[in-house]
C-alpha positions in Angstrom: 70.5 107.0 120.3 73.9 105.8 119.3 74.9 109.2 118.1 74.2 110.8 121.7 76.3 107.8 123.1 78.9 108.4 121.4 78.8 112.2 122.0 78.8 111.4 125.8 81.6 109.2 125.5 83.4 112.1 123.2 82.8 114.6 125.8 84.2 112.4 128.8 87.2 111.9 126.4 88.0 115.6 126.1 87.2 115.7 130.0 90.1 113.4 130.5 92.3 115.1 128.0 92.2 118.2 129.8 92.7 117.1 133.4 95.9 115.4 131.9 97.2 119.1 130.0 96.3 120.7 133.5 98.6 117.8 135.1 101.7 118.3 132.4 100.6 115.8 130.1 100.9 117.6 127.3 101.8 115.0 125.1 98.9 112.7 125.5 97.0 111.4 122.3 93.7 110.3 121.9 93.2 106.9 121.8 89.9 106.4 120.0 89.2 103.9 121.7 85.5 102.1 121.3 83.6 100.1 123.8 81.2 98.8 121.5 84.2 97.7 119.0 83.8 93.8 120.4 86.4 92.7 117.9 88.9 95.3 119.4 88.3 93.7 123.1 89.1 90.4 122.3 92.3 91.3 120.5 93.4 93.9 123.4 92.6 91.2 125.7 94.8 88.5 123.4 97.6 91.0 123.3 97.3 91.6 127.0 97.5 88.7 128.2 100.7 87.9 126.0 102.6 90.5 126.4 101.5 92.0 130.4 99.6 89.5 132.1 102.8 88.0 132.8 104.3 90.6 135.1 100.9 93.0 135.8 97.6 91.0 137.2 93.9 91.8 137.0 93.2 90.7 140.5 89.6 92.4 140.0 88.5 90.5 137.0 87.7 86.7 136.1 88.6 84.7 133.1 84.5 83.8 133.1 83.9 87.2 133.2 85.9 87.9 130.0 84.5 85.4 128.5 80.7 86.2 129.3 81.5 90.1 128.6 83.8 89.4 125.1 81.7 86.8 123.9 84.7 84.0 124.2 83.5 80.6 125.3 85.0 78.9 128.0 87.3 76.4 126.0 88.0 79.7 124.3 89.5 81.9 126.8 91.1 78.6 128.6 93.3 77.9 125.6 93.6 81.7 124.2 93.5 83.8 127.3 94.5 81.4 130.3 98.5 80.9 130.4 98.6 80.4 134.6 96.5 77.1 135.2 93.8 78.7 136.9 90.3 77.6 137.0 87.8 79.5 134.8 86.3 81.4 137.7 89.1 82.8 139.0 91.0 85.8 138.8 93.5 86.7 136.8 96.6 86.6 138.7 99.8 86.2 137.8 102.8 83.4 138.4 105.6 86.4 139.5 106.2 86.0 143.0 107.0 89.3 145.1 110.6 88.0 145.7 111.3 87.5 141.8 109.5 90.8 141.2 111.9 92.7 143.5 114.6 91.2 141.8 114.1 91.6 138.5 111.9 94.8 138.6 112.9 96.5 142.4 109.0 95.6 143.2 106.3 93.2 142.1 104.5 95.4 138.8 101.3 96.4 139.8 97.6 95.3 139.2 96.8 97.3 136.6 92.7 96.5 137.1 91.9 100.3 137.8 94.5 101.9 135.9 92.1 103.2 133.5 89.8 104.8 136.1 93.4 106.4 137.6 95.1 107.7 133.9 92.7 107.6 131.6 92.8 105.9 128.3 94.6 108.1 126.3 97.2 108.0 128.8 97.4 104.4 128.7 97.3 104.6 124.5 100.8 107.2 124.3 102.5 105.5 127.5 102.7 102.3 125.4 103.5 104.2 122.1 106.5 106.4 123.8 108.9 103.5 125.1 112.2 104.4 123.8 116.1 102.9 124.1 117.7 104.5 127.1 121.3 102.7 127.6 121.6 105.3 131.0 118.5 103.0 132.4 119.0 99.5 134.1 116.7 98.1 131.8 117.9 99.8 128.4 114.4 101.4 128.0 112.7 104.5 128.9 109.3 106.2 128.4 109.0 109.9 126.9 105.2 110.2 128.9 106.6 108.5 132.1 110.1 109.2 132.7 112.6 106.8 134.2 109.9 104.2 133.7 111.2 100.6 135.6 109.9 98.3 132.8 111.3 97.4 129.3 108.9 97.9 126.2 106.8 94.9 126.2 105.5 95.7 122.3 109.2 96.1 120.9 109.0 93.1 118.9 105.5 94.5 117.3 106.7 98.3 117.3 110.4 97.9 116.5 113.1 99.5 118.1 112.6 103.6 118.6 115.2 106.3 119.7 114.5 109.2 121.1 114.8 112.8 119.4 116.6 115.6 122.3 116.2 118.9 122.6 118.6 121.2 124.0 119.6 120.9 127.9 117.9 122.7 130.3 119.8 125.7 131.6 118.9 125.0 135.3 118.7 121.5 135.2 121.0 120.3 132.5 118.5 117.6 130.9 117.7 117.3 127.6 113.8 117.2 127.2 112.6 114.8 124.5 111.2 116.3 121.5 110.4 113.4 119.4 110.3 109.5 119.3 111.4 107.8 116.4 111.2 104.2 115.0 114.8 103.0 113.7 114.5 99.5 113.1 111.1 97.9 112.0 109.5 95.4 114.0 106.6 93.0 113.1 104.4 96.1 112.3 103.9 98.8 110.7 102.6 102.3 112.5 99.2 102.1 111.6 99.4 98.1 112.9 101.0 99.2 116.0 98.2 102.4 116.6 95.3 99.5 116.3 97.5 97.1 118.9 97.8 100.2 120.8 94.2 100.6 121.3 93.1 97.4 121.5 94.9 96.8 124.6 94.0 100.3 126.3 90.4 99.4 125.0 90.8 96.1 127.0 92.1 97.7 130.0 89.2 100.5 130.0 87.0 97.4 130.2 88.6 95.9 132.9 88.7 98.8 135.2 84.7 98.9 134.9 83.1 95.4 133.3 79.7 96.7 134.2 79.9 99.7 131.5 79.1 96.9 128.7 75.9 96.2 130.2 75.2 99.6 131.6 75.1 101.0 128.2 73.0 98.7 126.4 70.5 99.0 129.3 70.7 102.5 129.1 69.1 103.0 125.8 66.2 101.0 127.0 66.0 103.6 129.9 65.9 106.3 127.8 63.5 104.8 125.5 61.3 103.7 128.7 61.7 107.7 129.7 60.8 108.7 126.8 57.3 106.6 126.4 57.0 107.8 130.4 57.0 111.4 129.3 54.3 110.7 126.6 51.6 108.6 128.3 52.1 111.6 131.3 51.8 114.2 128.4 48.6 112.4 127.2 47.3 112.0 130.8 47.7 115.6 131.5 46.3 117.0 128.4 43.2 114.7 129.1 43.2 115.6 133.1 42.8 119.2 132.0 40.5 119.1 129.0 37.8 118.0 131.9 38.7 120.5 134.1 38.7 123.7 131.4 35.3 122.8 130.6 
């Protein structure tokens, strides 16, 4: 049963990583990411709320539902996961007003409750692996997946600083497409550190855009399995309803 879980989940994966070659995405990598991996929640949802829930809200999710979903008891997410003083039933919002938003960022930063169900989580997993230093940009970063990005690398501390690799210009165009990303000063982690922080946020944010999948998978074994003992007892029905009537 878990093995045909995990191929559905696989095959919705692949799904997604078409419809974002078909889009241009060519460059998108798989995330790996794993529902089931409870551990990896609560750390994306740690790392999240450190480093984005202070611009980016989830205006469709509640700290109590975090907590009953991850595991995390109330004094738990209060002290670990709660940074804006609000009550442990409501949502997570965030202190940023619209007017410091426009002046900082040109805009508020979006909710990012649904971005999951929008991009997809490998899209989410190489957007925050391909921030880069951009000195042309007002905020001295860029992003090889999304161009001209309006946000700094919130992970640099954890990733390190990275520069980007050109390629030659474009003869109509005149820009220089980016060919590779690379790491030149070390931060806090190494690659393989920074692939798992990766993943645990995008694994946190896949959550958040659908709560309900926690619960609707582990009730959908039992569906199966209730199929299943359906199909028999009507088998053994059947074969007994027509044993009287061949004879």
């Amino acid at each position: 049963m878990q093995s045909l879980r995990k191929l559905a989940v696989f095959a919705a994966g692949v799904l997604v990583s078409f419809s974002a070659l078909a889009a241009g995405g060519g460059d998108v990598m798989q995330s790996g990411v794993d529902l089931d991996d409870r551990a990896s929640l609560q750390r994306g949802a740690k790392l999240y709320m450190n480093y984005c829930s202070g611009c980016h809200s989830l205006k469709y999710l509640r700290y109590s539902r975090i907590g009953e979903d991850l595991g995390l008891s109330e004094a738990e997410v209060m002290a670990n996961l709660n940074f804006t003083g609000a009550k442990f039933g409501e949502q997570v919002q965030v202190s940023m007003t619209e007017a410091q938003g426009a002046q900082w960022f040109g805009k508020l930063p979006p909710d990012l409750s649904l971005i999951s169900r929008v991009r997809g989580s490998d899209w989410i997993y190489t957007y925050l692996k391909s921030f880069y230093l951009d000195e042309s940009r007002p905020l001295g970063w860029n992003n090889k997946l999304f161009p001209n990005a309006s946000m700094p690398n919130p992970l640099w501390e954890l990733q390190g600083l990275q520069h980007a690799e050109f390629g030659e210009p474009d003869k109509a165009t005149g820009e220089r497409p980016v060919n590779a990303l690379k790491v030149t000063q070390a931060g806090t982690q190494d690659a393989q550190a920074f692939d798992q922080t990766a993943r645990d946020i995008t694994a946190f944010l896949e959550y958040a855009g659908e709560p309900a999948a926690l619960k609707r998978q582990s009730l959908g074994v039992w569906v199966i399995l209730f199929l299943a003992a359906f199909t028999f007892l009507a088998w053994l029905l059947k074969t007994e309803y027509w044993r009287d009537v061949e004879h």
